[in-house]
C-alpha positions in Angstrom: 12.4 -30.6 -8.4 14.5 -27.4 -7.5 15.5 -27.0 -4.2 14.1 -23.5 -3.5 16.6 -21.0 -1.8 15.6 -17.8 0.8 13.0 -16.1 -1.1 13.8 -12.0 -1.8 11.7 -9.7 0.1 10.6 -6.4 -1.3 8.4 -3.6 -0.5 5.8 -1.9 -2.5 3.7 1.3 -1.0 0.3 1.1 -0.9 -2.1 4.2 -2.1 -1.9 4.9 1.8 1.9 4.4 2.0 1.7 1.4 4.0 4.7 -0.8 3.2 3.3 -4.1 2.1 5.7 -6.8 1.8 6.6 -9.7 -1.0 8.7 -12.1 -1.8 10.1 -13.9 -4.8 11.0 -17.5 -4.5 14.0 -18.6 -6.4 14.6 -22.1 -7.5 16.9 -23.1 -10.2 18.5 -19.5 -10.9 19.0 -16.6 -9.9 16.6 -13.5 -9.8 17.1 -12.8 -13.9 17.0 -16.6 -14.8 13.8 -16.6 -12.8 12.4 -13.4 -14.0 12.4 -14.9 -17.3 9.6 -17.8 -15.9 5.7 -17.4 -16.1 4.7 -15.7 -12.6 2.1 -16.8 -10.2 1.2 -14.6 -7.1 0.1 -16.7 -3.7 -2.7 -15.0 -1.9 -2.9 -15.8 1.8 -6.0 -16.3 4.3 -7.1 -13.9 7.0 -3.8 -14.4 9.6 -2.2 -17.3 7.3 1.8 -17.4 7.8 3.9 -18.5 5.3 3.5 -22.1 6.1 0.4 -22.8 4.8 2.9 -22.7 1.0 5.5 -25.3 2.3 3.8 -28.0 0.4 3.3 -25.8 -3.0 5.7 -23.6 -3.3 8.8 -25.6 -4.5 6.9 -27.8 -7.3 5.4 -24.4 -8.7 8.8 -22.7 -8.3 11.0 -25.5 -10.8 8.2 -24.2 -14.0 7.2 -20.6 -12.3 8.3 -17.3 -10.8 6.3 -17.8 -7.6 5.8 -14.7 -5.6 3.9 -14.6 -2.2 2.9 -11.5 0.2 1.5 -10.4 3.0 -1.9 -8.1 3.7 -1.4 -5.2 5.7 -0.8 -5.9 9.5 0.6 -9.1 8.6 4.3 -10.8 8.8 6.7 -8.1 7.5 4.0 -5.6 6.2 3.3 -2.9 8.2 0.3 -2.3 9.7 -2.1 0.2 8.0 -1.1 3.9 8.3 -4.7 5.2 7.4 -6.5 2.7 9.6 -8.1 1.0 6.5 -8.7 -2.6 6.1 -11.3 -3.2 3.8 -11.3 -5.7 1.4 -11.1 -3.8 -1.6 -7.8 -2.4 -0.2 -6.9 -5.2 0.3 -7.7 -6.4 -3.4 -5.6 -2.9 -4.7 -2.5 -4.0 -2.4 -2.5 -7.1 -4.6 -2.8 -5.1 -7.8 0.1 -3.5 -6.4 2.2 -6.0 -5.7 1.6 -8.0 -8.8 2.1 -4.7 -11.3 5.5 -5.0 -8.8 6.3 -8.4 -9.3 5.7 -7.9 -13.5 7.6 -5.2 -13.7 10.8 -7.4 -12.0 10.4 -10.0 -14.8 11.1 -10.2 -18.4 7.9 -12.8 -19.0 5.1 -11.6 -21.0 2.6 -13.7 -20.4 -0.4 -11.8 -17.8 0.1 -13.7 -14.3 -1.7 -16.8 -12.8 -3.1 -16.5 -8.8 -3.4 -19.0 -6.0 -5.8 -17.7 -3.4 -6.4 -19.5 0.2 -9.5 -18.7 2.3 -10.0 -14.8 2.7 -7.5 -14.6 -0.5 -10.3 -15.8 -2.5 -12.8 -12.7 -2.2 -9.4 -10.4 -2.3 -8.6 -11.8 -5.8 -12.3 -12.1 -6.8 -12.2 -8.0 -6.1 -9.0 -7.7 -7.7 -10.6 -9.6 -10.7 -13.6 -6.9 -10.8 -11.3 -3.9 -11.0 -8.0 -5.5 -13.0 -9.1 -8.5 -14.9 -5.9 -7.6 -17.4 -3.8 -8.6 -14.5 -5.3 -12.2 -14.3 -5.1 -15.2 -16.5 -6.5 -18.0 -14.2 -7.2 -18.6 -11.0 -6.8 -21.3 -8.2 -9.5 -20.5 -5.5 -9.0 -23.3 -2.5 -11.4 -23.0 0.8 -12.8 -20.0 0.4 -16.2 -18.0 -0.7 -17.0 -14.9 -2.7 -18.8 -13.7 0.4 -18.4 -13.5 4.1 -17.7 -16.8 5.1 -21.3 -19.0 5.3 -22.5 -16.8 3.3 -24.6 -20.0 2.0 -26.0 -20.6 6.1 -29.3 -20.2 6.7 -28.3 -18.9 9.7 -26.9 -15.6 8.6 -29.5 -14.8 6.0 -31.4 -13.8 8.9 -30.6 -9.8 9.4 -30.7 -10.5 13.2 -28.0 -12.8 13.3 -26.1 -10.8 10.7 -25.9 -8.0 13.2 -25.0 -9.9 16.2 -21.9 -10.9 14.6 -20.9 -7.4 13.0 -21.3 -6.3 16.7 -19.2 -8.7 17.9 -16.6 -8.3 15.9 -16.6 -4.9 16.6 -16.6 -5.5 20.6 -13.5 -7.7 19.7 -11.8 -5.5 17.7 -11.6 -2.6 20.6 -10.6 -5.5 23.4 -8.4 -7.4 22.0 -5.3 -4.6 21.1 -5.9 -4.2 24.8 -5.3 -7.5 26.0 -2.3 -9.0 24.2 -0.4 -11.0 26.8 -3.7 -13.2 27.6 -3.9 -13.7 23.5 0.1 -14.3 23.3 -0.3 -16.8 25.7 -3.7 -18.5 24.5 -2.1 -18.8 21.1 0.9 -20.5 22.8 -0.8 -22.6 24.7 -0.5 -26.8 23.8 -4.4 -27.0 24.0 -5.4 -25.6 21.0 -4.6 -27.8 18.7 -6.4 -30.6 20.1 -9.5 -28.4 20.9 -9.3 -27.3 17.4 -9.4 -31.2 16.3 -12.2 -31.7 18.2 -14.9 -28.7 17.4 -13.7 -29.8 13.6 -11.7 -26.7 12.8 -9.4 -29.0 11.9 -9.6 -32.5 10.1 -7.9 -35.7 11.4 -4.4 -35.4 9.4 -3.7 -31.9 10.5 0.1 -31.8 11.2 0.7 -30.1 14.8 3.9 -28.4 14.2 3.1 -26.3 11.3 -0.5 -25.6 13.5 0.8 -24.4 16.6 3.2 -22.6 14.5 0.3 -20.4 13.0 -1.1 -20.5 16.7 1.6 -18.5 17.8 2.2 -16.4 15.0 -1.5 -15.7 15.1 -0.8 -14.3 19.1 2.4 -12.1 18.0 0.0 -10.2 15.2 -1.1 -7.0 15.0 -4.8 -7.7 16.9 -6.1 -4.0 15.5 -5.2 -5.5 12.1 -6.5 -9.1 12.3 -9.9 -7.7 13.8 -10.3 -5.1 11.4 -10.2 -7.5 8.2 -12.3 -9.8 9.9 -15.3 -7.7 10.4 -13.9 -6.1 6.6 -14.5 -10.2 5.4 -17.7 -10.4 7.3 -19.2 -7.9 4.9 -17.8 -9.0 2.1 -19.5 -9.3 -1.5 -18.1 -10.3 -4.5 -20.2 -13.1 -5.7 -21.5 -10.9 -8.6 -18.2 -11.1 -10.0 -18.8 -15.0 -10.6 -20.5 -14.8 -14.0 -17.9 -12.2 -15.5 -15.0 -14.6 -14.9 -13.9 -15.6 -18.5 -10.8 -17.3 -17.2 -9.6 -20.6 -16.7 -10.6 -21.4 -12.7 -9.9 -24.5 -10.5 -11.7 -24.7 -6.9 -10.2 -26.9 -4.5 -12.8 -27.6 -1.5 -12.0 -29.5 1.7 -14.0 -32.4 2.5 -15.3 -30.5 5.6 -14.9 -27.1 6.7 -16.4 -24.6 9.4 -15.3 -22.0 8.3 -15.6 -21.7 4.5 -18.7 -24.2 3.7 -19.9 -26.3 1.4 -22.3 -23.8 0.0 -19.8 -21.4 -0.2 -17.3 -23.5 -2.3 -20.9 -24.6 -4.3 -21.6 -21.1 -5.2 -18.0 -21.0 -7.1 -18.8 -24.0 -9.1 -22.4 -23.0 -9.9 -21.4 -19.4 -10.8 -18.0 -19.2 -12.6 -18.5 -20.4 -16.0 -16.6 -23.4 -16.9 -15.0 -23.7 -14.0 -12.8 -26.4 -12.7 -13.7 -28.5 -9.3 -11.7 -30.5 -7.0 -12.7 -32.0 -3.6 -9.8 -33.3 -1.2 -11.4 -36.4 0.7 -10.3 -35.8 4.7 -9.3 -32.7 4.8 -10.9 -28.9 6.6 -10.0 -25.7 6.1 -6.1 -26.8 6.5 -6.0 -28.7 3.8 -2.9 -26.5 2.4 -1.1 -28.8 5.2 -3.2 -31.5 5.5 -2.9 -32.6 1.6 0.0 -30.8 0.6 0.8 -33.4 -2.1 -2.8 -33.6 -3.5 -2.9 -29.9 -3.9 0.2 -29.0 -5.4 -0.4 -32.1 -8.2 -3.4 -30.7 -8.7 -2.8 -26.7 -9.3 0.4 -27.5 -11.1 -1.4 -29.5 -13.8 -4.1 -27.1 -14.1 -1.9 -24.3 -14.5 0.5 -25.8 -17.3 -2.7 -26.3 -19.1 -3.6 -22.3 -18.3 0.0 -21.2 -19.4 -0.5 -22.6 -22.8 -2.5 -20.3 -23.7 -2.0 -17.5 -21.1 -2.8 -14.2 -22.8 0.5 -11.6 -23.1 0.5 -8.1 -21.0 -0.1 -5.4 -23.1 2.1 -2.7 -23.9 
């Protein structure tokens, strides 16, 4: 495996000329030798830091040109000029940055995603509108929908209300109150409160935690709230049955936040799809089976490269 050096960080402006940021991880070469290897484009979750791709990012980078960014409002994007956080904005940043990252490389072959948590719906949109951009997928702990989409619970209009209204109510309070949020975020309890509502499974590693925890406190809160109650009304679970691409879901063992349904409705729904579930593991499981995970996508996308289609013209 290639030791991977300081990724390169570009900028690409977004239809509302917000500056979103991405990087290209180099291992092995430099930027040209690189440019000339299959790309794959690493979508985070709703607040992920770069972290969360410790575990996956060198084994891709030795075979791939492994690019990562960030959503608006997050890391070294700026927040959104125009106020907008939807997730179909979202999904078009991503079309952005990948048209970017192709047209820094000399590979022809149409790129291969990894999408985490809230990254899954984004690429599932960007999938509806630019399916020419995509030639398989990796979806891991995350729904087409909202999140418990598949609850009983929030079929129920009621309920489905409540918690557009308090995500509203948090999105105007929050911006307001960022020192009591820097130091929640900071503080040494969260991790073990997290372990024991279940947020987080048994082999969660604490650094890496605490160091989203705080990175989570420093972020722009107008930003975070806004794509939450944007992925609160998300729908792209009609897009399922138009996938004709090679897709693998990874599903933790147990998670709050994306359920079992949720990861179901994938498997049911995308034809010929790919399934993996990583035993003792929650929504971390980027951290928590770093190993597993990585194995995993990298055999499934040599087998996708073989016969990834070529851009056009």
């Amino acid at each position: 495996m290639h030791r991977v050096t300081p990724p390169l960080l570009r900028y690409v402006d977004a239809a509302d000329r917000t500056r979103i940021a991405w990087q290209t991880h180099l291992a092995g070469g430099d930027e040209e030798a690189v440019g000339a290897r299959p790309l794959i484009v690493l979508t985070n979750g709703l607040s992920t830091t770069e972290n969360f791709w410790d575990g996956l990012i060198p084994p891709l980078a030795s075979a791939y040109r492994v690019v990562h960014w960030s959503y608006r409002g997050h890391s070294k994007s700026e927040s959104a000029r125009s106020g907008d956080y939807a997730i179909t904005t979202h999904a078009d940043d991503l079309a952005r940055v990948t048209e970017a990252a192709i047209a820094r490389g000399t590979n022809a072959s149409t790129p291969l995603h990894v999408a985490f948590s809230m990254g899954v719906t984004v690429l599932l949109e960007l999938y509806r509108r630019r399916p020419d951009l995509v030639a398989g997928m990796v979806l891991i702990a995350g729904g087409a929908d909202q999140p418990r989409a598949s609850s009983a619970l929030f079929r129920v209009p009621l309920a489905r209300q409540a918690l557009h209204v308090a995500l509203r109510a948090a999105a105007r309070v929050a911006p307001r109150t960022p020192g009591i949020l820097r130091r929640a975020s900071s503080s040494k309890a969260i991790f073990p409160i997290a372990r024991a509502v279940g947020a987080l499974g048994p082999d969660a590693p604490r650094e890496p935690m605490e160091h989203f925890f705080r990175a989570l406190g420093d972020m722009d809160m107008r930003a975070y709230w806004a794509s939450a109650r944007s992925l609160a009304e998300a729908h792209a679970s009609d897009v399922l049955p138009t996938v004709n691409v090679p897709v693998l879901v990874i599903a933790p063992a147990s998670d709050v936040l994306a359920s079992r349904g949720d990861l179901e409705a994938l498997r049911d729904s995308i034809p010929g799809v790919s399934w993996l579930e990583v035993p003792n593991t929650s929504h971390a499981i980027l951290l928590e089976a770093a190993d597993v995970v990585a194995a995993a996508v990298c055999e499934f996308l040599a087998g996708v490269r073989s016969h990834a289609p070529r851009l056009r013209p």
